[in-house]
N, C-alpha and C positions, 0 to 999 in steps of 0.2 A: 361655269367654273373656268379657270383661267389660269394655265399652267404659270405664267407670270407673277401671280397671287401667292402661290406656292412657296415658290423661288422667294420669292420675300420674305413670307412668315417664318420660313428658314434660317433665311437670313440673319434675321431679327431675335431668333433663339427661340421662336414659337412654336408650337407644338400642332403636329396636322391634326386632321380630324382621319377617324376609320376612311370615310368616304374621299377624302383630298388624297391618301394614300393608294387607293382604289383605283380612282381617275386617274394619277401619272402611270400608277404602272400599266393598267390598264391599255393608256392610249398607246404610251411608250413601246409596249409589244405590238400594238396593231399599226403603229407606223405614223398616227396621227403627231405623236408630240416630239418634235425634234431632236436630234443628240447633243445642240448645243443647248437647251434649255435645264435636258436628261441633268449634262454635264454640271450644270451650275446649281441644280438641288443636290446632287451629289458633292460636291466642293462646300455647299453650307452645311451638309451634314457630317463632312469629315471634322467642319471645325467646329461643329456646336454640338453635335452627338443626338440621340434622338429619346423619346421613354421611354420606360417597358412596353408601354402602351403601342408607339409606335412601332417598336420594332415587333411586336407581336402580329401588330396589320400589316406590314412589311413582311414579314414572313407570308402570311396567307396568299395575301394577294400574289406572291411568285409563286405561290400552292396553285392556287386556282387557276392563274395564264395556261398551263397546258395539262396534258394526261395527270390522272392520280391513279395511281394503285391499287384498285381493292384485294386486301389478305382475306375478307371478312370468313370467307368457306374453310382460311385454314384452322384446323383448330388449336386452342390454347390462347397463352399472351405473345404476340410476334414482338421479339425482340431486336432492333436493330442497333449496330456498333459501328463508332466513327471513331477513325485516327485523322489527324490532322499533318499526318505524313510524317514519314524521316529516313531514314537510314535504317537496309537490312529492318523492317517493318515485317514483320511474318504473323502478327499476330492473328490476323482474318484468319489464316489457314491453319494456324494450332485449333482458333477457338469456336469455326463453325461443326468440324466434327464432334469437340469437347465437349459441346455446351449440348448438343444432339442427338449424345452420348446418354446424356439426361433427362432427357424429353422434351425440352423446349424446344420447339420450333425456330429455325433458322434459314430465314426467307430472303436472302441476301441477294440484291441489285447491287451490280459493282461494274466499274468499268477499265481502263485501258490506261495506264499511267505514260506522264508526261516526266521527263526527269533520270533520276540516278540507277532507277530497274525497272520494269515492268508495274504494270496493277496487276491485283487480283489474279484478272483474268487472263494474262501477260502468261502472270507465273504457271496458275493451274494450265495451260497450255501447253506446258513441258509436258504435261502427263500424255503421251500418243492415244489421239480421239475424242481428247475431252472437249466438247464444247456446250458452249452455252443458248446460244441461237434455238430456243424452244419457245411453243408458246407457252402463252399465260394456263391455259388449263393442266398442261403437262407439268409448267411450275408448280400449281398450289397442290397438286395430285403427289407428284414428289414428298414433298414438303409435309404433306401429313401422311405419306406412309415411308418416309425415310428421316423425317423431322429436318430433314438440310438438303436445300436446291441453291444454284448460284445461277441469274441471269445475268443478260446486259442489259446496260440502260436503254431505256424508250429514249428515241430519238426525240421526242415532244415533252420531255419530263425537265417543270418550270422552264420553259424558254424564255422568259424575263430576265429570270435570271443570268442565262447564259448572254442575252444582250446587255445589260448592266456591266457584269464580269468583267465583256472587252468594250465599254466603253470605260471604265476603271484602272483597266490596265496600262490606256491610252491617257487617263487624265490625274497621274498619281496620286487616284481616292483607292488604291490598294487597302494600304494600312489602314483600315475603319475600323472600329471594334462593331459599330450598327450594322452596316455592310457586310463584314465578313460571318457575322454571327448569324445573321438572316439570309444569308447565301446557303451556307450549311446545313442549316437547319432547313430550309427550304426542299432541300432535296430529300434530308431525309424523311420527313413527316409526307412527301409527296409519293415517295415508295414505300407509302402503307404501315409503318410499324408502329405500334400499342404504347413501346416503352423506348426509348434511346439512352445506351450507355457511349458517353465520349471521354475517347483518349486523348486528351490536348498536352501536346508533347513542350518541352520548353527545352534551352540549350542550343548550342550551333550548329547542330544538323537540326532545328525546328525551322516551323514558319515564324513563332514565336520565341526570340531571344533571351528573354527576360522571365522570371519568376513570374513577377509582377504583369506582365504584358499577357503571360498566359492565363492568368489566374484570371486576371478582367472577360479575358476572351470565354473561359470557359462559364465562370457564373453569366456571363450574358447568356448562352447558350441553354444554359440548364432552365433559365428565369425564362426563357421566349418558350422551349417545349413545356415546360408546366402551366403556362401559360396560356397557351393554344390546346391545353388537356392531353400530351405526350409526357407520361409519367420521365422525365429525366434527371440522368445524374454524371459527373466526369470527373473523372482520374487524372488527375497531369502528369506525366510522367517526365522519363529523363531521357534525351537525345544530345548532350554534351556529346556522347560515342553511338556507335552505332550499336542498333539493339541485337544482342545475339553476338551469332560471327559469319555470318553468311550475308552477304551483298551480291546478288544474284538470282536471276528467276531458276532454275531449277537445282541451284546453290540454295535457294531460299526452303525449296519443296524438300527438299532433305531433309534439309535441317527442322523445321514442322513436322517431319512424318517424327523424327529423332523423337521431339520433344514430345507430341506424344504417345511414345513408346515409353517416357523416360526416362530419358537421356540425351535431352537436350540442352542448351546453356541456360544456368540458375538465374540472369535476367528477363531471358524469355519465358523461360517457364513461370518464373513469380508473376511478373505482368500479366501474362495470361489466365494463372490463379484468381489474382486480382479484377480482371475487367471480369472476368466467367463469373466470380462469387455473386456480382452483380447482376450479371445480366440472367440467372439461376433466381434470386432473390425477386427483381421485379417481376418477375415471370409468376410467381406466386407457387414455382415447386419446392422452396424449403421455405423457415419460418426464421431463417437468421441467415447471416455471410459465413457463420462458421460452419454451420449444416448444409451449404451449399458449396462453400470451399471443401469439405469434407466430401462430399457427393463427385465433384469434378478428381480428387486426388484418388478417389478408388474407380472411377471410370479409365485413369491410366493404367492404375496398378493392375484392374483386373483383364484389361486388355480392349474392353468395348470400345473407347476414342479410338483405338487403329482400325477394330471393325469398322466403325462407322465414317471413318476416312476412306476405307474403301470400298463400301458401299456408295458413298457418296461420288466416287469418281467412274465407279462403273455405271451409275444408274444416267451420268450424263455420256457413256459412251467411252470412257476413258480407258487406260488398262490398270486395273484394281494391283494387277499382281505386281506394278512398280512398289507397292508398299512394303511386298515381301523381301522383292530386288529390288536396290534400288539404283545398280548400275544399268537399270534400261531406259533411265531420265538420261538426257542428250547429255553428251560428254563433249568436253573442248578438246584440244586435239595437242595444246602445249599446258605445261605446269611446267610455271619456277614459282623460285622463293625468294622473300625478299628479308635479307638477311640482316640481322643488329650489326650496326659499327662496332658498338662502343657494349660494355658492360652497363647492368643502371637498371632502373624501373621504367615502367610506361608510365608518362604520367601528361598525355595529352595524345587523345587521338581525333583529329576533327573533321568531325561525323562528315559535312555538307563537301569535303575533298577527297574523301575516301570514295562516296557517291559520286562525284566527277571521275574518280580513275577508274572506278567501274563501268561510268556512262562513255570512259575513251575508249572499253575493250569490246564497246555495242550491247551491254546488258540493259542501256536506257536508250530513249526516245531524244535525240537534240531536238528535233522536230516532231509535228504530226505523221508526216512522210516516212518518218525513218523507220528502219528495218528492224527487229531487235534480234539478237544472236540470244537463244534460251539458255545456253551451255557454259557461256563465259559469265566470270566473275571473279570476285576475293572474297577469302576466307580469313578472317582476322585468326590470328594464333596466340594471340595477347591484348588482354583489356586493359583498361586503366589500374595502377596499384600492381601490377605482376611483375614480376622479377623476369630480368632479361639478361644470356651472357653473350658476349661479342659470338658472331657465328650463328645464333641462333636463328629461328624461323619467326620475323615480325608478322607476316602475313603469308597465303599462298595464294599464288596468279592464275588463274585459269582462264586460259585465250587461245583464241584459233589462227594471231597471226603471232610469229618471231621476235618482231621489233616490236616488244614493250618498255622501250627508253623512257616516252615519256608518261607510262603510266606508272613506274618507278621510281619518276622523281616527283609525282605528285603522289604518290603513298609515301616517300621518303619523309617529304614536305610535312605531311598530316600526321606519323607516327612522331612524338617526340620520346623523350627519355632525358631524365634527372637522375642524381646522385645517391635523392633521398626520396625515400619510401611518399606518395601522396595519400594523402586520404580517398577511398574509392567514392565516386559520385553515391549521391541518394536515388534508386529509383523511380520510387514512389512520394512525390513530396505533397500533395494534397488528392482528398475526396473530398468532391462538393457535392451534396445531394440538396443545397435550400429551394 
């Protein structure tokens, strides 16, 4: 076989075989088949797309290059959930206590965010002690006598992928729906779970701009795990604004423990309804979405989601009792406010520069290198559709130096305001389960 051959049939809009799929990636991770060859299946593929067929062997074979996961000792259906990222993103940490709250098992491999706040494990980090760094037996040991553990990723887990990634990023086959839907999926079906529920976000804080662009992205995604025998399903949600009002890692941990308690914001909390009804349902403990959304709305009310929030942060070493206080999450050292001109409505907040003024006060990653400050961030004080009068409070700053000039003119920037009332965004605008 003959990576050349490849490159061609590609070319030509032909379809590989299981095994020609196998072979580049294959060789590609062992170092045998070059980058510049890598590069030019990848460039046929951005412009001719691939099949189910393909992208379902494309997926595996990033499965099989490095470590796989086995849950198999945990009991139940292991449910695993993907956001495709955005703005004030909190849903992980509403919904692995929520969902755990319940019985389902919540086996959650997460890692370290690049961008506008922390990941995951960024965030839970605010909690003083918490860490992840456990082995695997003390993971699945957790996990079935607490239904919810959080590790970090294996350093080994799909490394094809991660070489693919940056040669992608270097050869503008970024934007691939074949690519980006077998990268994803690759990881998750490689850290072990039964069933996958995905959040594919759309709007100008997403990866995905367009309705349309998301929608493509997410049925490819749903078609490769049913495909590969990962029962999946995805929600697309809305990222025009940022979700919530908290943009910040221990700004974010608040506002999660809030939500639930409760009393959180009515976007985060419906979304969270929504992905949990799901991930409740393939799990096989209710017999509908509305016995299951039902199931998660009295897990708030009765108060077990906050138990098991803080069960879950003490059993990794954490301090549980920030649940009860929660001024022993790191505090920044200044608050201002950033103030309405004008009288008017909100009627544009964008998402992806709100994320930049919180990634200028150090609540994000510029680089791998960089440091992240847990305690700084912004608090949105108005969404899109709210009534605003001169003087009021757009947002509040939380930062540990003085001079926030320029993270005021880029919340300035991003906050707009109209005359007339706008229609508030959709949050929920498709479920695909085919």
């Amino acid at each position: 076989m003959r990576m050349v051959d490849l490159i061609e049939k590609k070319r030509d809009g032909l379809e590989l075989s299981t095994e020609e799929v196998n072979y580049f990636i294959k060789g590609y991770t062992e170092g045998s088949i070059p980058d510049y060859q890598v590069s030019a299946i990848m460039m046929a593929i951005y412009f001719n797309g691939m099949t189910e067929r393909e992208r379902a062997d494309l997926t595996m074979a990033m499965v099989e290059s490095g470590d796989q996961i086995d849950l198999s000792e945990i009991e139940g259906v292991k449910v695993d959930k993907h956001s495709t990222g955005g703005v004030g993103d909190t849903t992980t940490l509403v919904l692995g206590p929520l969902v755990a709250a319940v019985d389902v098992p919540v086996a959650k491999m997460s890692g370290r965010g690049l961008g506008h706040t922390g990941g995951t494990i960024d965030k839970l980090e605010s909690v003083s002690g918490f860490h992840v760094e456990i082995e695997n037996a003390e993971f699945i040991d957790l996990v079935n006598k607490n239904k919810i553990a959080v590790i970090g990723q294996s350093g080994n887990l799909t490394p094809a992928d991660k070489k693919l990634y940056a040669l992608r990023d270097v050869t503008a086959t970024v934007n691939s729906i074949p690519l980006i839907a077998s990268s994803i999926m690759s990881k998750k079906i490689a850290a072990g779970a039964d069933a996958i529920v995905l959040d594919v976000k759309t709007g100008a804080g997403a990866f995905m701009k367009t309705l349309d662009d998301s929608r493509e992205l997410a049925k490819a995604m749903v078609r490769i795990g049913n495909n590969v025998g990962r029962k999946t399903m995805a929600v697309i949600s809305d990222m025009s604004q940022p979700l919530g009002f908290a943009i910040g890692n221990a700004l974010e941990v608040k506002e999660a423990i809030d939500t639930l308690r409760g009393e959180g914001p009515k976007d985060l909390t419906e979304l969270c309804l929504t992905l949990g009804s799901h991930m409740v349902y393939v799990s096989g403990k209710a017999s509908s979405l509305a016995e299951a959304r039902a199931m998660l709305e009295n897990a708030i009310k009765d108060g077990s989601a906050l138990e098991k929030m803080k069960q879950f942060l003490s059993s990794q070493g954490g301090d549980g009792s920030i649940v009860d206080d929660l001024s022993k999450l790191p505090q920044a050292k200044y608050i201002f406010e950033l103030e309405a001109e004008e009288d008017g409505y909100v009627s544009e907040i964008i998402a992806d520069q709100v994320g930049t003024a919180a990634m200028l006060l150090g609540a994000g990653r510029a680089t791998k290198e960089s440091e992240i400050d847990l305690a700084v961030g912004i608090l949105l004080r108005k969404k899109i559709g709210d009534q605003v009068k001169k003087g009021e409070s757009l947002a509040t700053i939380h930062s540990n130096f003085e001079d926030i000039a320029q993270v005021k003119q880029k919340l300035t920037q991003s906050i707009k305001l109209s005359e007339t009332k706008p229609e508030t965004p959709t949050l929920i605008h498709e479920e695909i389960t085919e």
